[in-house]
PyMOL Python script that loads the backbone (N, CA, C, O; Angstrom):
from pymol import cmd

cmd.read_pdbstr("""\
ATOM      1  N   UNK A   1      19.871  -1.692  17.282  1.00  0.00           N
ATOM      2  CA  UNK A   1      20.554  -1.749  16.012  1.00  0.00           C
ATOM      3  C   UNK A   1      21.254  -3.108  15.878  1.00  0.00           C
ATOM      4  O   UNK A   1      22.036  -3.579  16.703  1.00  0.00           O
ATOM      5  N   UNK A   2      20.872  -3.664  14.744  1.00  0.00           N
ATOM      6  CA  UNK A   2      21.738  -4.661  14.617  1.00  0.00           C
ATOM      7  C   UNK A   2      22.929  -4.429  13.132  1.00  0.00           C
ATOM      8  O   UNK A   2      22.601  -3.784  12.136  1.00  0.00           O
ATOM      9  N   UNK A   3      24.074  -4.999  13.272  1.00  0.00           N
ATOM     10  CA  UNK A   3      25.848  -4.644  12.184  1.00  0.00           C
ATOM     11  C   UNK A   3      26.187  -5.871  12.452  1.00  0.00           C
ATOM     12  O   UNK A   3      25.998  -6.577  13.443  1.00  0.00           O
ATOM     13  N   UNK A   4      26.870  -6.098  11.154  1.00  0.00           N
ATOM     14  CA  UNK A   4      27.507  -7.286  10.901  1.00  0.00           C
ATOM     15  C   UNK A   4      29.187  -6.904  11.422  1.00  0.00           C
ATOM     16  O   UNK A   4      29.487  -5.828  11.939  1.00  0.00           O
ATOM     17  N   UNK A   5      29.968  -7.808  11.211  1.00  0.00           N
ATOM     18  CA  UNK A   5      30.963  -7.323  11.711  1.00  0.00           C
ATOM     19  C   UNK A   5      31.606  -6.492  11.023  1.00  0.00           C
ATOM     20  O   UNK A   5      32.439  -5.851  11.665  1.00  0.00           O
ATOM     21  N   UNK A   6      31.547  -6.331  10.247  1.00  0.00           N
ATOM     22  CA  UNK A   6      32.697  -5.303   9.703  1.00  0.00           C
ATOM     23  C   UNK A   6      31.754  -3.822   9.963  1.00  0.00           C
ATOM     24  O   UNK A   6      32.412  -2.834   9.637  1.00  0.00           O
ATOM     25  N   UNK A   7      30.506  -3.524  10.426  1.00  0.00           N
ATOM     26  CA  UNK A   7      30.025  -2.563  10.777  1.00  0.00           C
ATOM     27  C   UNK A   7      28.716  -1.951   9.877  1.00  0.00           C
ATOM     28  O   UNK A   7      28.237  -0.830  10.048  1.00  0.00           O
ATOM     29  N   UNK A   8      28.245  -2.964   8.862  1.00  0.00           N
ATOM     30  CA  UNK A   8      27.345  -2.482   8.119  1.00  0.00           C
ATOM     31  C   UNK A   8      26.349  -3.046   9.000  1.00  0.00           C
ATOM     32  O   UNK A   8      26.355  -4.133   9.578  1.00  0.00           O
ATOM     33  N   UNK A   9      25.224  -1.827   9.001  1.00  0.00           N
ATOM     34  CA  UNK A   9      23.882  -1.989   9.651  1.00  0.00           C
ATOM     35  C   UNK A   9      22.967  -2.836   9.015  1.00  0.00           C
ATOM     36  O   UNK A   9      22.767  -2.702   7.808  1.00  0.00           O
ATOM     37  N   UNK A  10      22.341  -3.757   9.721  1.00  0.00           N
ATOM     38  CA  UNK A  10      21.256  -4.738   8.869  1.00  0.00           C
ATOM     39  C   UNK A  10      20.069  -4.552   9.525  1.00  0.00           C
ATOM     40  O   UNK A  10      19.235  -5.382   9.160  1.00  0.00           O
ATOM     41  N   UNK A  11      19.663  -3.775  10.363  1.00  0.00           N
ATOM     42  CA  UNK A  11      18.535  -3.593  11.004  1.00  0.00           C
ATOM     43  C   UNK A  11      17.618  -3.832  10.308  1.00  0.00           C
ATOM     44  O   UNK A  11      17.055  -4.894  10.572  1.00  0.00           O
ATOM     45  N   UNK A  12      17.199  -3.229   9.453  1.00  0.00           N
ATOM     46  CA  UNK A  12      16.264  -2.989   8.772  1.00  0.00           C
ATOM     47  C   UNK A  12      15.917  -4.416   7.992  1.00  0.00           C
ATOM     48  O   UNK A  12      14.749  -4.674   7.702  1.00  0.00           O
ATOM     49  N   UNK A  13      16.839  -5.190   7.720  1.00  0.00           N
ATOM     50  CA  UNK A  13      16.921  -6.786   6.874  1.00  0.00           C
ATOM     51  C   UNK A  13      16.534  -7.542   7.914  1.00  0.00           C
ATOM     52  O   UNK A  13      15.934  -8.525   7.479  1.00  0.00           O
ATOM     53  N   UNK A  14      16.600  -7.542   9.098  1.00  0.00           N
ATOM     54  CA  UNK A  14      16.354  -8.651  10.318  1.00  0.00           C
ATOM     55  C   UNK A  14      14.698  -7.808  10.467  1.00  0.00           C
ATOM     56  O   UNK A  14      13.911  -8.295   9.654  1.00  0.00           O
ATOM     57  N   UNK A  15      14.338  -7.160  10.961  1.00  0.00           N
ATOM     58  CA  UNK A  15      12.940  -6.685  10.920  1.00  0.00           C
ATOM     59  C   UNK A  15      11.836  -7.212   9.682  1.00  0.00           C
ATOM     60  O   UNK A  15      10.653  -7.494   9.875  1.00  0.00           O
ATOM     61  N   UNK A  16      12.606  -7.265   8.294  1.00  0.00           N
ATOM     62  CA  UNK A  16      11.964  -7.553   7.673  1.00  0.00           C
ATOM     63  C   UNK A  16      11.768  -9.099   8.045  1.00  0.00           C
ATOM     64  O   UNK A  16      10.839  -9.661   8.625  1.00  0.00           O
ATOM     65  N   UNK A  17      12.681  -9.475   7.636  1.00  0.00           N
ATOM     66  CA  UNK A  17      13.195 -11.090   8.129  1.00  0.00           C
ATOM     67  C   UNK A  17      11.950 -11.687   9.571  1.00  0.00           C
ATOM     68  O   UNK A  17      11.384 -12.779   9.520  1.00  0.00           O
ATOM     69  N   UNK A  18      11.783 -10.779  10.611  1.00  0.00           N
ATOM     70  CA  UNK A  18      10.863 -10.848  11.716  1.00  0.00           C
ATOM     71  C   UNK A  18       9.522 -10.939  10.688  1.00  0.00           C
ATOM     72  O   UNK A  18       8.895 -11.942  10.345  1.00  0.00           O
ATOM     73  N   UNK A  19       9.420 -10.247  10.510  1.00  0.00           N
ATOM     74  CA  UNK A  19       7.741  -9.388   9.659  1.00  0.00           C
ATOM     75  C   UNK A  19       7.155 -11.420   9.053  1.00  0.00           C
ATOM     76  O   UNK A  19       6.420 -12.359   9.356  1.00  0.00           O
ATOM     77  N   UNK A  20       8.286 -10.913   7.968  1.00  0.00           N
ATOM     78  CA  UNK A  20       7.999 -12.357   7.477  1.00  0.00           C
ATOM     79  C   UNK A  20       7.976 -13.357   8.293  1.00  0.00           C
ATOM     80  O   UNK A  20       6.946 -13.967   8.008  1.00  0.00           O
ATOM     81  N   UNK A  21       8.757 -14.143   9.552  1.00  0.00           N
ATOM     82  CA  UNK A  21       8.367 -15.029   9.984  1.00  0.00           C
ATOM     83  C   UNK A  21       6.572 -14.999  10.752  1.00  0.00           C
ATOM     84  O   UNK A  21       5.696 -15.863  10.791  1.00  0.00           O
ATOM     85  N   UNK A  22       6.622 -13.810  11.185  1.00  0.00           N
ATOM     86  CA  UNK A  22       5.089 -13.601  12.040  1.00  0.00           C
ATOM     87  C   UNK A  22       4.306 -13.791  10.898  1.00  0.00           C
ATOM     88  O   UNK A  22       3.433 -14.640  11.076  1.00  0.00           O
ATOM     89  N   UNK A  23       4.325 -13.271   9.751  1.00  0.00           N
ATOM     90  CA  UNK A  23       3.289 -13.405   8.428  1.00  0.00           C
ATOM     91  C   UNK A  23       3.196 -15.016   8.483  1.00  0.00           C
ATOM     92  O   UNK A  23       2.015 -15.360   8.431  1.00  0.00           O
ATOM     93  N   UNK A  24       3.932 -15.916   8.557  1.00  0.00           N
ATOM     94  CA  UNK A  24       3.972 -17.120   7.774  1.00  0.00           C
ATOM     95  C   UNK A  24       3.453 -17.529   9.347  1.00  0.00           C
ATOM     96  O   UNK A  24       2.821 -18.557   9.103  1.00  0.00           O
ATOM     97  N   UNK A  25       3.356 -17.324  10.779  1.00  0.00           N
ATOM     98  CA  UNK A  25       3.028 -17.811  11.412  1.00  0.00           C
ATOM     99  C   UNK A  25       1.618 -17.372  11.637  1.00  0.00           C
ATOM    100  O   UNK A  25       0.932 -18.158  12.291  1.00  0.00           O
ATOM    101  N   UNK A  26       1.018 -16.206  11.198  1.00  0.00           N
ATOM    102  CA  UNK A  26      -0.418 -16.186  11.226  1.00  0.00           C
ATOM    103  C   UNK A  26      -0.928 -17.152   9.866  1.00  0.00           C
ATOM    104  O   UNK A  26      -2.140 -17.362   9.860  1.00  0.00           O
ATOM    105  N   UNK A  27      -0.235 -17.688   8.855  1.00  0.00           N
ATOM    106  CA  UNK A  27      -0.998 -18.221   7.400  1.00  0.00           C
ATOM    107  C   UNK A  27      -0.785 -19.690   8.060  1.00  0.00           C
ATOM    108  O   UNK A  27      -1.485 -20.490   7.440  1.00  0.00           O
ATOM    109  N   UNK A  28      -0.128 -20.257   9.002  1.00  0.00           N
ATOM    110  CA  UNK A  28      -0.287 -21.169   9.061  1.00  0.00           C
ATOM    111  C   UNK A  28      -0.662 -21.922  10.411  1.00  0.00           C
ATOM    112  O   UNK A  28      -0.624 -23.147  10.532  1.00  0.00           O
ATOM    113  N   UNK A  29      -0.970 -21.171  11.249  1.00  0.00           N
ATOM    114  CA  UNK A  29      -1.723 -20.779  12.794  1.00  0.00           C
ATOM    115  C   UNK A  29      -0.598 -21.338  13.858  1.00  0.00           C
ATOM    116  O   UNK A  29      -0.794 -21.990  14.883  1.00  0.00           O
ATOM    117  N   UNK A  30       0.490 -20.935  13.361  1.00  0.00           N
ATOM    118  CA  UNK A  30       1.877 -21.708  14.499  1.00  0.00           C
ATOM    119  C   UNK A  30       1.771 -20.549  15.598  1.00  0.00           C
ATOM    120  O   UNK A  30       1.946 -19.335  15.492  1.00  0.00           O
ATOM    121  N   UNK A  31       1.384 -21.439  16.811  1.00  0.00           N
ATOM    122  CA  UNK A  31       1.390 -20.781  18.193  1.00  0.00           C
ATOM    123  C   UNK A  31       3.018 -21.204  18.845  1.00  0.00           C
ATOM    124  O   UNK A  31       3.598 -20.501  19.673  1.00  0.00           O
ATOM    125  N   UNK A  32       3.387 -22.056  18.465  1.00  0.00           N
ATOM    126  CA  UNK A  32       4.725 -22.373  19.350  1.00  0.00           C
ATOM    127  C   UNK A  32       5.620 -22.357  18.107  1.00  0.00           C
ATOM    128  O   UNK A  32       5.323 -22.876  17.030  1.00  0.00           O
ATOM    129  N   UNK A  33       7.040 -21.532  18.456  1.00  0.00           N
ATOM    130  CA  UNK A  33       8.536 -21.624  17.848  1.00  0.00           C
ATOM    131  C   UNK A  33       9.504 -22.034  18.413  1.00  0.00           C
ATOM    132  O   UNK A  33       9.726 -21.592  19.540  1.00  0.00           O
ATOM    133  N   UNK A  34      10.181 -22.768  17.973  1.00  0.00           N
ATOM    134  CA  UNK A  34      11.767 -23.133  19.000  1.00  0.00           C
ATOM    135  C   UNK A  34      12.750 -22.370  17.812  1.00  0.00           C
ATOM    136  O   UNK A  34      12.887 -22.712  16.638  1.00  0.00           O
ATOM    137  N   UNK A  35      13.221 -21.511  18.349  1.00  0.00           N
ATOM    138  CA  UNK A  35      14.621 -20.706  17.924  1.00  0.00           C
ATOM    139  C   UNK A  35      15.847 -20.805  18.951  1.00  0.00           C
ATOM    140  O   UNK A  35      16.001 -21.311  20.062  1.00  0.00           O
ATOM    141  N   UNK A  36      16.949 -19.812  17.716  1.00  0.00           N
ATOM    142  CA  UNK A  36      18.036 -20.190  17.733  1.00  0.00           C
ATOM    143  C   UNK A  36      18.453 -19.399  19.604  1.00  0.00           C
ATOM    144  O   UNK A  36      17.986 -18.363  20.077  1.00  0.00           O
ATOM    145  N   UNK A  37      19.100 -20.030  20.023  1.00  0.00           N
ATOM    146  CA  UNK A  37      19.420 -18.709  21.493  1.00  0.00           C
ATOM    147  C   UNK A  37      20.247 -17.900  21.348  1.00  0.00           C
ATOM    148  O   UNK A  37      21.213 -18.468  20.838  1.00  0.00           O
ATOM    149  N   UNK A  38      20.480 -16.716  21.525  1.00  0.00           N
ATOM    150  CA  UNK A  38      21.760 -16.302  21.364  1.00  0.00           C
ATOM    151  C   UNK A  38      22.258 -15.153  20.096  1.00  0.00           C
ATOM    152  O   UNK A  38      23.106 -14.267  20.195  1.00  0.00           O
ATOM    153  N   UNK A  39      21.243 -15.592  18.667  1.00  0.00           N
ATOM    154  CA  UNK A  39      21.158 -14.906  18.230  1.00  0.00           C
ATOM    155  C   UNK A  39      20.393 -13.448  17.875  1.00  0.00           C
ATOM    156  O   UNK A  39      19.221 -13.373  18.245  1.00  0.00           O
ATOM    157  N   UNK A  40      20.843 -12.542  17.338  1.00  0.00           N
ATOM    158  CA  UNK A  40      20.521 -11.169  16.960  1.00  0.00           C
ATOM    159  C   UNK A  40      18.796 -11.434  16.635  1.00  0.00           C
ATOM    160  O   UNK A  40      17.926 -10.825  17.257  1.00  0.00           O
ATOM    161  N   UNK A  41      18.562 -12.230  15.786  1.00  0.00           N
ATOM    162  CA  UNK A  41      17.143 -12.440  15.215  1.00  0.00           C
ATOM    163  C   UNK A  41      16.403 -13.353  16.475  1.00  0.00           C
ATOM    164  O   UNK A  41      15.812 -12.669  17.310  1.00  0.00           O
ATOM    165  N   UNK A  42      16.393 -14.381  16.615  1.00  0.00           N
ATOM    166  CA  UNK A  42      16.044 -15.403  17.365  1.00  0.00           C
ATOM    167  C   UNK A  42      15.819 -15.445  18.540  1.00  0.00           C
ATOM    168  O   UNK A  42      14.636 -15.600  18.844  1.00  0.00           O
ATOM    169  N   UNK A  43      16.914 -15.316  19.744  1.00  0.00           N
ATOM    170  CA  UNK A  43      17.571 -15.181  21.029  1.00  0.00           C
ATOM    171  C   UNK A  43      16.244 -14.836  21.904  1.00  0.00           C
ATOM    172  O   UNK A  43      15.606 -13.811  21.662  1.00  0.00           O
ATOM    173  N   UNK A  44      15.944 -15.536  22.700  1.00  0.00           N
ATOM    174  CA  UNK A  44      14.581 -15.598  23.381  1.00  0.00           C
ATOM    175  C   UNK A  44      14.801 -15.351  24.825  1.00  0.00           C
ATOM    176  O   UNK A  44      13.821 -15.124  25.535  1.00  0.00           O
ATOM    177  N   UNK A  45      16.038 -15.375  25.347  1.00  0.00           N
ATOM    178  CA  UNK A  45      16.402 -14.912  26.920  1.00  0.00           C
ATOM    179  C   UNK A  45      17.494 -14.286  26.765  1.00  0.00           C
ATOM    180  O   UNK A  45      17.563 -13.287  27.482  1.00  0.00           O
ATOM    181  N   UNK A  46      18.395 -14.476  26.104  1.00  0.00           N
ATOM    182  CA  UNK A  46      20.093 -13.924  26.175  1.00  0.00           C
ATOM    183  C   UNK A  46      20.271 -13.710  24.693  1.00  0.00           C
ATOM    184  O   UNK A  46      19.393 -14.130  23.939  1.00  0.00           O
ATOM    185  N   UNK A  47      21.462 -13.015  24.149  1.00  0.00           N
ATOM    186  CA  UNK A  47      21.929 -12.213  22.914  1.00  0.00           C
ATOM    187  C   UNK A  47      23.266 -12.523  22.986  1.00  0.00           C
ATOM    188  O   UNK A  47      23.723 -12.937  24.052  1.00  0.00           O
ATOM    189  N   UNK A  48      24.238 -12.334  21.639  1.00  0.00           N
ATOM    190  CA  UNK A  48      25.486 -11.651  21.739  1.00  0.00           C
ATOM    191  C   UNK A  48      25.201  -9.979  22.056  1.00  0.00           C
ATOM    192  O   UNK A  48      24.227  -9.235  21.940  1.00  0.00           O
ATOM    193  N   UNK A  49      26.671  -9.824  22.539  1.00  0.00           N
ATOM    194  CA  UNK A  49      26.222  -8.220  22.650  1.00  0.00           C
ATOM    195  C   UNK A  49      26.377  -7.742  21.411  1.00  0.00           C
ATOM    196  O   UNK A  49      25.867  -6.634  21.250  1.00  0.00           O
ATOM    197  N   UNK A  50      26.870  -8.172  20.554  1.00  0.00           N
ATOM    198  CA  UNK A  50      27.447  -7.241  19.177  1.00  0.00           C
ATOM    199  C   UNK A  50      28.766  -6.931  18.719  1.00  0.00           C
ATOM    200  O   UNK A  50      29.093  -6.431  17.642  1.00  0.00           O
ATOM    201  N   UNK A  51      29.677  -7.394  19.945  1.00  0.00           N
ATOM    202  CA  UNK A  51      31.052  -7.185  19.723  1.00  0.00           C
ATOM    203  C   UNK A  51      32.145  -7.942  19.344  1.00  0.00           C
ATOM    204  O   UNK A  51      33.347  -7.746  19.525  1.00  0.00           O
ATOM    205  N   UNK A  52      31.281  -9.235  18.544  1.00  0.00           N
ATOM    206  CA  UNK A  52      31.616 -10.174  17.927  1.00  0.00           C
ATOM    207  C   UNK A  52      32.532 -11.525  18.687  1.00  0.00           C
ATOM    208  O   UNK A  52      32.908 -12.574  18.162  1.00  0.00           O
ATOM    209  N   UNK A  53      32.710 -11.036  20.109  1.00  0.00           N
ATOM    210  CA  UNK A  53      33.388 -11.676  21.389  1.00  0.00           C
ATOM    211  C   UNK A  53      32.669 -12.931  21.586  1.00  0.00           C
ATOM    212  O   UNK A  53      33.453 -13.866  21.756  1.00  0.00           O
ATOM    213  N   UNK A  54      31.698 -13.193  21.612  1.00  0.00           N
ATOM    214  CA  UNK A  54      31.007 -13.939  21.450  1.00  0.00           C
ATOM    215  C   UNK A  54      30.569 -13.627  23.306  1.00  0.00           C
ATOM    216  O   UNK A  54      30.672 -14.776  23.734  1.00  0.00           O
ATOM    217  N   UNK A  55      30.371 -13.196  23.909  1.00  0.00           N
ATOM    218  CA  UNK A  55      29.885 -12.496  25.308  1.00  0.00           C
ATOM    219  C   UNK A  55      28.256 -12.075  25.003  1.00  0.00           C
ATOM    220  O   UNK A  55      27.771 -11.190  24.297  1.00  0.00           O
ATOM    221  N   UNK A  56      27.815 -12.827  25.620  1.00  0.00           N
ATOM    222  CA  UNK A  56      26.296 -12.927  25.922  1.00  0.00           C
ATOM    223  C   UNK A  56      25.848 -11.722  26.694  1.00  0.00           C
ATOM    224  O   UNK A  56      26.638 -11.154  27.447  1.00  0.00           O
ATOM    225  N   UNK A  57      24.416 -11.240  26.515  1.00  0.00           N
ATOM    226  CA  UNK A  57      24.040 -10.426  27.664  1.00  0.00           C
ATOM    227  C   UNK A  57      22.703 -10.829  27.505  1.00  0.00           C
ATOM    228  O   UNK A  57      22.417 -11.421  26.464  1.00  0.00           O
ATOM    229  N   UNK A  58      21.310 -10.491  28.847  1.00  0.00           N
ATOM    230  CA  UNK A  58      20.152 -10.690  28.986  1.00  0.00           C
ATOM    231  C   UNK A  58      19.567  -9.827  27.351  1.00  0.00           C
ATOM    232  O   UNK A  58      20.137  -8.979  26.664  1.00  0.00           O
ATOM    233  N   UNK A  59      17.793 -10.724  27.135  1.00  0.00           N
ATOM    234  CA  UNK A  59      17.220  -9.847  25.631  1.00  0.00           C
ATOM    235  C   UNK A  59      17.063 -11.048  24.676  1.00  0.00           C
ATOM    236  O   UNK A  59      17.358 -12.243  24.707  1.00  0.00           O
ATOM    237  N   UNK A  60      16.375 -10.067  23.676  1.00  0.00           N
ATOM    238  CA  UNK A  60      15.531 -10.705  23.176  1.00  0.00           C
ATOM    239  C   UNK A  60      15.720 -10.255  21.443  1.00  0.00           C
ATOM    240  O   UNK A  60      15.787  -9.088  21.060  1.00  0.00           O
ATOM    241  N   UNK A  61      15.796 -11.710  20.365  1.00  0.00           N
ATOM    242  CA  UNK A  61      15.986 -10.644  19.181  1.00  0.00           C
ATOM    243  C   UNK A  61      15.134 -10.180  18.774  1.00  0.00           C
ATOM    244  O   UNK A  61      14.162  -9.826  19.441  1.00  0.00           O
ATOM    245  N   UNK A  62      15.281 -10.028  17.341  1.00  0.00           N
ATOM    246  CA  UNK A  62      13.690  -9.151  17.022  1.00  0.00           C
ATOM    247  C   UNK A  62      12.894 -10.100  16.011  1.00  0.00           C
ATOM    248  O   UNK A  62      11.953  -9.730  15.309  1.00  0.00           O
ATOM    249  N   UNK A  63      13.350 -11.187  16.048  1.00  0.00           N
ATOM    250  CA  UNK A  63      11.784 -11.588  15.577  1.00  0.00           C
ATOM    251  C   UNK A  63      11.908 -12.648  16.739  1.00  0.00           C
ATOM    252  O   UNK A  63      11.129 -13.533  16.384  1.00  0.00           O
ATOM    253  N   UNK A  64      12.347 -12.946  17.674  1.00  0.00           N
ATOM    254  CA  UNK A  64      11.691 -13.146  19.720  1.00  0.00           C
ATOM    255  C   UNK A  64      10.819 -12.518  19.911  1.00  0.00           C
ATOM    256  O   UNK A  64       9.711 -12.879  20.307  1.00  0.00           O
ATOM    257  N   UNK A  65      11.275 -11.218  19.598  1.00  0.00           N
ATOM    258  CA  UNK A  65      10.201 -10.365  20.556  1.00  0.00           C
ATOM    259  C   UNK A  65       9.381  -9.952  19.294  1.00  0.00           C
ATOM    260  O   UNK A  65       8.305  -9.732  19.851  1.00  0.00           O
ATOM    261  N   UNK A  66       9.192  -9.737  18.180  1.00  0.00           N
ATOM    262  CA  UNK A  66       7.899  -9.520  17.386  1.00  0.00           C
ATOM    263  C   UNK A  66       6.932 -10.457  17.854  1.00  0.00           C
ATOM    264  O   UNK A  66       5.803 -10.172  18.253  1.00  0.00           O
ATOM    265  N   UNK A  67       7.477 -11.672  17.776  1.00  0.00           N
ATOM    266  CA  UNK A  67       6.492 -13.401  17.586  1.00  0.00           C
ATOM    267  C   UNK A  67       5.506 -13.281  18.962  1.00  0.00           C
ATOM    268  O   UNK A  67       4.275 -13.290  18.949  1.00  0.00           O
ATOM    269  N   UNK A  68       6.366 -13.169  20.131  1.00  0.00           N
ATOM    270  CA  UNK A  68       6.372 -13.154  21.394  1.00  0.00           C
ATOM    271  C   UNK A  68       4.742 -11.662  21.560  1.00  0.00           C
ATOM    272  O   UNK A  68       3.675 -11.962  22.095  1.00  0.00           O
ATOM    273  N   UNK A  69       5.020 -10.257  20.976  1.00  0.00           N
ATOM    274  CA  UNK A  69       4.054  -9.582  21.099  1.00  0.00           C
ATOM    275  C   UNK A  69       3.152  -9.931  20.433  1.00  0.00           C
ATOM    276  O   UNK A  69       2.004  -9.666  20.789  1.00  0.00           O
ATOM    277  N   UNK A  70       3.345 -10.453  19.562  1.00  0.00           N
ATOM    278  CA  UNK A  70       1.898 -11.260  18.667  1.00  0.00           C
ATOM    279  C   UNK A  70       1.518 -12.971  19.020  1.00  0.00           C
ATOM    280  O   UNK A  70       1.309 -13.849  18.183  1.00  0.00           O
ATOM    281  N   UNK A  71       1.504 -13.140  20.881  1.00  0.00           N
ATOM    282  CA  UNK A  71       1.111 -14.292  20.655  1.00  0.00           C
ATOM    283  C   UNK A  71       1.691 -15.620  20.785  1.00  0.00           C
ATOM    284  O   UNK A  71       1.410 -16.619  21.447  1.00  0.00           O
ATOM    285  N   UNK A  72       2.545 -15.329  19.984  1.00  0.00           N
ATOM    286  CA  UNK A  72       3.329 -16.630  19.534  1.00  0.00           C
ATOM    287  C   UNK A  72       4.496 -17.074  20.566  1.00  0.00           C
ATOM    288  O   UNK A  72       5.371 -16.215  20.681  1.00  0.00           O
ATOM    289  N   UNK A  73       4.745 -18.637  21.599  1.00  0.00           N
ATOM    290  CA  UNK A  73       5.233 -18.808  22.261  1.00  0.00           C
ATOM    291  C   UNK A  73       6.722 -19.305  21.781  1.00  0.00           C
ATOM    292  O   UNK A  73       6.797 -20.146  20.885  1.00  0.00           O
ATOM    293  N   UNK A  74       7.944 -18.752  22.411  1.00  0.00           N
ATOM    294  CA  UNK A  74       9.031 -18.781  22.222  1.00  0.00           C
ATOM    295  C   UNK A  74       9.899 -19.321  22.946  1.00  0.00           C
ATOM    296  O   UNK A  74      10.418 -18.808  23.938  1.00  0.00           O
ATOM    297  N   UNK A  75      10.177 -20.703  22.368  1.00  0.00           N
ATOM    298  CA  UNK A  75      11.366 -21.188  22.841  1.00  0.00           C
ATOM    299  C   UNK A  75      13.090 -21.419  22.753  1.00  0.00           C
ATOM    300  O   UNK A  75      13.291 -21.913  21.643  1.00  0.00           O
ATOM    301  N   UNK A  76      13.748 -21.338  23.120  1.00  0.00           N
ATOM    302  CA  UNK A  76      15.270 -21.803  22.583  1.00  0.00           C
ATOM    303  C   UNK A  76      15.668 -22.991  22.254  1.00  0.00           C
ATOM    304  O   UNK A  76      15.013 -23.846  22.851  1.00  0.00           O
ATOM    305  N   UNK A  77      16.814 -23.605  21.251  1.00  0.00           N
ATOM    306  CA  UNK A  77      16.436 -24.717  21.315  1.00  0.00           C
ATOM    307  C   UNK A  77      16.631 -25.874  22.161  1.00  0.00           C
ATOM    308  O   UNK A  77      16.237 -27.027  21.985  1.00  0.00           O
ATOM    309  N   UNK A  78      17.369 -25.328  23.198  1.00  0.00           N
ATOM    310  CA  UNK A  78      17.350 -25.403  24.767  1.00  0.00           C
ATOM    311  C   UNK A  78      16.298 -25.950  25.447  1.00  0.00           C
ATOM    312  O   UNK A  78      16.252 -26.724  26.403  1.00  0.00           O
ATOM    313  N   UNK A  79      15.436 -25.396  24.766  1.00  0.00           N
ATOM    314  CA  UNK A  79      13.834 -25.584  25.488  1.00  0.00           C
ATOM    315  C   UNK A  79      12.630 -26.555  25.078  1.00  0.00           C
ATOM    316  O   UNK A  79      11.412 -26.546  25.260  1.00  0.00           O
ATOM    317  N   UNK A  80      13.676 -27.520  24.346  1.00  0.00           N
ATOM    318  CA  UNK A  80      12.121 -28.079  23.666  1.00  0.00           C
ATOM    319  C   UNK A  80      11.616 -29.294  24.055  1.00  0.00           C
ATOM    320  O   UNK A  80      11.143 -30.166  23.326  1.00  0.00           O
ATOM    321  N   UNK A  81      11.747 -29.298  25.267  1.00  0.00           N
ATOM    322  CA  UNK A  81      10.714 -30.002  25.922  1.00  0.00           C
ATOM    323  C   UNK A  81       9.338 -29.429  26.108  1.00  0.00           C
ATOM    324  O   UNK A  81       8.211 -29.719  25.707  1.00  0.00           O
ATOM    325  N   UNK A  82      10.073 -28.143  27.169  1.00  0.00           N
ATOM    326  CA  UNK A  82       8.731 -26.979  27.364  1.00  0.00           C
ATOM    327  C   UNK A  82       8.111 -27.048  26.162  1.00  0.00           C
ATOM    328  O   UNK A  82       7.000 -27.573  26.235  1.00  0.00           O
ATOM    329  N   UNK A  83       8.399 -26.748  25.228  1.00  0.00           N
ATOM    330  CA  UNK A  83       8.085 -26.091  23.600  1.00  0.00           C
ATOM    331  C   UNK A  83       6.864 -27.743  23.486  1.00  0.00           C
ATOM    332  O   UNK A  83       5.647 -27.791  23.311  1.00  0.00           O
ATOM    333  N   UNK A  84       7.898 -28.883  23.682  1.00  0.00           N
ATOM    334  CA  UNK A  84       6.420 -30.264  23.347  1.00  0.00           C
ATOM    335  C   UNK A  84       5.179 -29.980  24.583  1.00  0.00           C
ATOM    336  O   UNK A  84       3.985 -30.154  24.340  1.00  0.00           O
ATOM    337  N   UNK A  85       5.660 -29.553  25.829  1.00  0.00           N
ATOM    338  CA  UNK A  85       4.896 -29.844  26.364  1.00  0.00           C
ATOM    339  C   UNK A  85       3.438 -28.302  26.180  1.00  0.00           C
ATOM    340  O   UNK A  85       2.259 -28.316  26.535  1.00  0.00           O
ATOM    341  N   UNK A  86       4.115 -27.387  25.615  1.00  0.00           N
ATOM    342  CA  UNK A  86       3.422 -26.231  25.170  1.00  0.00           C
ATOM    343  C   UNK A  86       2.015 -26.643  24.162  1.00  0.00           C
ATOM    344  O   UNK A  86       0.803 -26.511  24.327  1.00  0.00           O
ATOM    345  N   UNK A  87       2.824 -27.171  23.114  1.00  0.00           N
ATOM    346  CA  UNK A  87       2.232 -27.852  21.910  1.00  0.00           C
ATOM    347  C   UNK A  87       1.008 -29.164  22.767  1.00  0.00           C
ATOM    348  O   UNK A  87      -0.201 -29.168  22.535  1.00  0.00           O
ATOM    349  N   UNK A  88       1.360 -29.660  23.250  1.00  0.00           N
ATOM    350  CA  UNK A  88       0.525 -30.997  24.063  1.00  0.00           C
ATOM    351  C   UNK A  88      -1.186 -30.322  24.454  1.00  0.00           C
ATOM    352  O   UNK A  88      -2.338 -30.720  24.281  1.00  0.00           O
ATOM    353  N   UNK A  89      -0.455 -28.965  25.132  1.00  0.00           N
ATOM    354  CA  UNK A  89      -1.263 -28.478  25.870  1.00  0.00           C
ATOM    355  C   UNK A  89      -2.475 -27.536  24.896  1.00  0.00           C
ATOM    356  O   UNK A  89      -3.530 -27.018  25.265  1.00  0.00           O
ATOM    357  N   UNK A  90      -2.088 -27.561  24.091  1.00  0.00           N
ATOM    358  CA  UNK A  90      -2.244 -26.555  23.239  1.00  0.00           C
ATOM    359  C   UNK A  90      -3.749 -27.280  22.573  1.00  0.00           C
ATOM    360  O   UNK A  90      -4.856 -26.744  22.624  1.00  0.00           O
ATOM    361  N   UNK A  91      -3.384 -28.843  21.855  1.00  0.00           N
ATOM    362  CA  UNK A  91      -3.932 -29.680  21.489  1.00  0.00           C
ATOM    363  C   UNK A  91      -4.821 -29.605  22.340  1.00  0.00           C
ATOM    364  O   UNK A  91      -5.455 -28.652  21.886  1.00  0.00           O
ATOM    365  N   UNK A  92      -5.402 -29.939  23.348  1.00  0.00           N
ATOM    366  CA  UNK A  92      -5.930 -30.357  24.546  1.00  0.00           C
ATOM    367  C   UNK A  92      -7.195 -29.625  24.756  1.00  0.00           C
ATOM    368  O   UNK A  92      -7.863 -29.826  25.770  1.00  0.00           O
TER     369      UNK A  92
END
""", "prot")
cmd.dss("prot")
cmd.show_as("cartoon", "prot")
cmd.util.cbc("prot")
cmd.orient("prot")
């Protein structure tokens, strides 16, 4: 489940939000993403937990892990070396 802070549920808006990024990454054949870390949507190794503390835990958001089951390689933006050297390879 993902809630904003004051406690309204957005689950259902971030899923969509996922849907659509994977749509736009099959129309335009993007095998590699660099996203945000950390966040609810994005977060490709670690998350907030939700308790607005800003306290990290291991996971993945949900359009990480949509992109990620369909394929699509996921980086943080932490990572974008890997992410060029992904792309390099990719070319190749």
């Amino acid at each position: 489940m993902v809630a904003e802070k004051g406690g309204v549920e957005v689950t259902d808006e971030f899923i969509t939000g996922a849907q659509v990024a994977l749509e736009l990454c099959h129309r335009f054949h993007i095998k590699v993403a660099v996203l945000a870390e950390f966040s609810p949507s994005c977060g490709s190794s670690a998350i907030y937990d939700g308790s607005f503390s800003g306290k990290k835990v291991p996971g993945m958001g949900v359009t990480a892990a949509l992109l990620r089951r369909h394929g699509v390689r996921v980086f943080s933006q932490y990572e974008v070396a890997a992410a060029d050297e992904m792309i390099r390879s990719l070319g190749e």
